[in-house]
C-alpha positions as CSV (number, residue, x, y, z in Angstrom):
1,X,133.9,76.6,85.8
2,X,130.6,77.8,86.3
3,X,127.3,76.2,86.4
4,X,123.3,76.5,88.1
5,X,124.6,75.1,91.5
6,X,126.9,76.8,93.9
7,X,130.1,75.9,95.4
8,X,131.6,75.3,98.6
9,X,135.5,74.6,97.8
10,X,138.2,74.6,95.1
11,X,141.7,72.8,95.6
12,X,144.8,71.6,93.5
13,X,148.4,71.1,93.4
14,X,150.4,74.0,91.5
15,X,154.2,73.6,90.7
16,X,156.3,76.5,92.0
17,X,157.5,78.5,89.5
18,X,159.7,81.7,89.6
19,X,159.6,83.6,86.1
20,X,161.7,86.7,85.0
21,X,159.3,89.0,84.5
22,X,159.6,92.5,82.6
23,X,156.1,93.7,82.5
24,X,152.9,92.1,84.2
25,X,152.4,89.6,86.4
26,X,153.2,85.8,86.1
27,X,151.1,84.0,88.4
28,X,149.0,80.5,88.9
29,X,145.8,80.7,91.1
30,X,143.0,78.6,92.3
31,X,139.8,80.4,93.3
32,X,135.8,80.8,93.9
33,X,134.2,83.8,92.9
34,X,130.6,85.5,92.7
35,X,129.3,88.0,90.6
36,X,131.2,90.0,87.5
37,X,133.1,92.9,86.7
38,X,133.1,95.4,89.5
39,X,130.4,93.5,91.6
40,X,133.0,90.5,91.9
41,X,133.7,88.9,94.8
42,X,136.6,86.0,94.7
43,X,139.2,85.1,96.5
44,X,142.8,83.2,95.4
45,X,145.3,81.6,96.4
46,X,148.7,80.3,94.3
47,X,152.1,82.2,93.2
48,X,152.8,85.3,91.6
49,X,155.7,86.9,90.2
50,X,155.9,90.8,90.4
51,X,153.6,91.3,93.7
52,X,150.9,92.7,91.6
53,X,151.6,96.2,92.7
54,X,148.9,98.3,90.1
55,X,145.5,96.7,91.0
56,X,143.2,95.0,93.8
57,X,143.4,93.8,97.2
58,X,146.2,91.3,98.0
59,X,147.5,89.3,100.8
60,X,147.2,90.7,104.4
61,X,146.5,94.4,102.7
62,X,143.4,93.2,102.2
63,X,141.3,93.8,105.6
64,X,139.6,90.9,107.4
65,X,141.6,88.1,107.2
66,X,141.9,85.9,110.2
67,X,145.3,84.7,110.9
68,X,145.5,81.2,112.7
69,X,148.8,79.7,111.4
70,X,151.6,80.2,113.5
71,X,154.5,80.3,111.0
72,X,152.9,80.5,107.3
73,X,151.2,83.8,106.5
74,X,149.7,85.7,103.6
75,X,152.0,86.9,100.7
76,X,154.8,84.6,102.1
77,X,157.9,83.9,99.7
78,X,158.0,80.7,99.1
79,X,161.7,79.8,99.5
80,X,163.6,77.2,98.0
81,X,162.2,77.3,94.6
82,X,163.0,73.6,92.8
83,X,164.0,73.0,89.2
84,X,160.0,73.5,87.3
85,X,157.6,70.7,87.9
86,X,159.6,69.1,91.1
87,X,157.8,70.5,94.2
88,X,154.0,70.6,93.9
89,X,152.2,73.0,96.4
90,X,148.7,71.9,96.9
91,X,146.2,75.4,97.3
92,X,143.1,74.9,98.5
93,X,140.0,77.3,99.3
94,X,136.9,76.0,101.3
95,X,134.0,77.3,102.6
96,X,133.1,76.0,106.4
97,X,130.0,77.7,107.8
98,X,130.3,80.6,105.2
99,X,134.2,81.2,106.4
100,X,136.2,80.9,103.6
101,X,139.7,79.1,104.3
102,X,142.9,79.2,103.1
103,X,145.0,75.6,103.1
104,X,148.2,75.6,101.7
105,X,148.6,71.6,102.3
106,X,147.2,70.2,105.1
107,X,148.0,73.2,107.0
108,X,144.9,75.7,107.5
109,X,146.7,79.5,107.6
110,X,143.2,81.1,108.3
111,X,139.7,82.5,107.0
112,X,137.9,85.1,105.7
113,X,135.0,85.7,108.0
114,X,131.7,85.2,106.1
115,X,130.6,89.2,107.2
116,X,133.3,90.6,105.1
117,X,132.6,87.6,101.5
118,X,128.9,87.5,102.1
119,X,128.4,87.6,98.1
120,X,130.6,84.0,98.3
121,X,127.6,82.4,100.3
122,X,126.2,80.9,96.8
123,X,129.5,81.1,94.7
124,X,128.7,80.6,90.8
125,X,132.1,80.4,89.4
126,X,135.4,78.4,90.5
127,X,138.8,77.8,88.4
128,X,142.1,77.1,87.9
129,X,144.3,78.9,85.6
130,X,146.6,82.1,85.7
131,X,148.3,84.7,83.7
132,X,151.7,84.5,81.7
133,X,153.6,87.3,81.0
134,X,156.7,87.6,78.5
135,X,159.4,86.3,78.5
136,X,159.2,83.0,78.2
137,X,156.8,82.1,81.5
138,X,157.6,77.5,81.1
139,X,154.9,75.9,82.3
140,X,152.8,76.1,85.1
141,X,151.6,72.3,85.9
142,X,147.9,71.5,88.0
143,X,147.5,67.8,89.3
144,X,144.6,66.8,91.5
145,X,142.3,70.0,90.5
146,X,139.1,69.1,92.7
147,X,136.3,71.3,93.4
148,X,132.8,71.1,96.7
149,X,129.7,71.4,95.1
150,X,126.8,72.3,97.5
151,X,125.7,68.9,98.5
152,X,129.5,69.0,100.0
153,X,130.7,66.0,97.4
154,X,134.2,66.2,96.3
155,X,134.5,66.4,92.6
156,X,137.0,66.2,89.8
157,X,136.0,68.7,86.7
158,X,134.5,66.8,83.9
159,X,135.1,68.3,80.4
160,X,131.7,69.0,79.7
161,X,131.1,70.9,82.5
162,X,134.0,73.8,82.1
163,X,135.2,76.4,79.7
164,X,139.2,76.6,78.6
165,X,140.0,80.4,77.8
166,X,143.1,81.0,76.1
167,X,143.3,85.0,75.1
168,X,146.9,84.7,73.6
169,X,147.4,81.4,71.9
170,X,150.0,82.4,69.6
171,X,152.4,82.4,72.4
172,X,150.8,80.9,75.2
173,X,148.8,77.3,75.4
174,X,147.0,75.3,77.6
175,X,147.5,70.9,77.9
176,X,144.5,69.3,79.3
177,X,145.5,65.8,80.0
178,X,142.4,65.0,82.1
179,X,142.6,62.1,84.5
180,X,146.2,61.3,84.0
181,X,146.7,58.8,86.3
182,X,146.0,57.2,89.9
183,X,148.4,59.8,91.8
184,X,148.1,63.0,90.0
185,X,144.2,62.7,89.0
186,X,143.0,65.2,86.9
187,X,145.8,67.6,85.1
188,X,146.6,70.8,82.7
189,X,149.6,72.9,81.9
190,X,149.9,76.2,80.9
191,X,152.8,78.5,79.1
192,X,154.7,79.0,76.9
193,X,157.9,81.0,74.6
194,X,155.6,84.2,75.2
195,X,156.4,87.1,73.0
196,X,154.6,90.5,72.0
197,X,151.0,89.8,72.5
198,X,148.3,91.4,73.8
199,X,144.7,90.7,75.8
């Protein structure tokens, strides 16, 4: 989602997923980012399936972070993975002072000092989304996707205001269900059979 103001948070509940991958990475993210191409700046948080071992700065290999949770950490396995669409983590990324937290829950595992994300100060772009990789990937479902524009108001994503990018669609869709209901709030899916595609 992008737009003329700048954000201060991003937040959602992702179902845990754990797809057999062959080739790429499988993952579902939240995140705020600034700039494009090799001057971004973003930082996300979600699940992934494969590590992402060929590109970028992940987890605690990237320098900086401030650890404050005692017991849940960067790049954690998340154990106990349920039957898809059971067990809803809730991700959440929020700017406090120009610090940008990581919540998994209520819990708050740490920060990224503002020296080290400076470009997030005025954040242009926020999202929700991921990447599916063959074979078949399910679905990966969002519920309560909320983002903190700069007058620090919560807000749920209107359709007008956000882009839906599919590059695959043959063999991998996206469900906008909007505000579902009173619990889940606003929703989408992603996924599909997968299959030979490509970007």
């Amino acid at each position: 989602m992008e737009n003329s103001q700048h954000y201060i948070g991003v937040e959602g509940n992702i179902t845990v997923n754990n797809p057999q991958v062959n080739d790429g990475q499988s993952y579902a993210q939240v995140y705020v980012q600034n700039g494009e191409g090799e001057y971004a700046n973003s930082i996300a948080t979600g699940w992934m399936s494969d590590g992402f071992k060929k590109t970028g700065c992940f987890n605690d290999l990237c320098p900086g972070f401030v650890q404050t949770h005692g017991s849940i950490y960067l790049g954690s396995p998340i154990s106990n993975v349920p039957v898809p669409g059971t067990l809803q983590k809730k991700s959440k990324i929020s700017d406090s002072n120009y610090n940008w937290w990581l919540l998994i829950h209520k819990d708050a595992v740490g920060y990224y000092p503002r020296e080290i994300v400076f470009d997030l100060i005025k954040s242009q772009s926020i999202g929700w989304g991921g990447n599916a990789a063959g074979p078949p990937n399910g679905a990966s479902f969002f519920a309560n996707i909320k983002y903190r524009n700069e007058l620090n108001n919560t807000l749920n994503p209107e359709r007008t205001h956000y882009n839906i990018i599919m590059d695959s669609p043959k063999y991998y869709e996206l469900s906008y269900a909007g505000n579902d209901d009173d619990e889940l709030r606003f929703t989408f899916q992603f996924g599909g059979p997968g299959g030979q595609c490509a970007n």
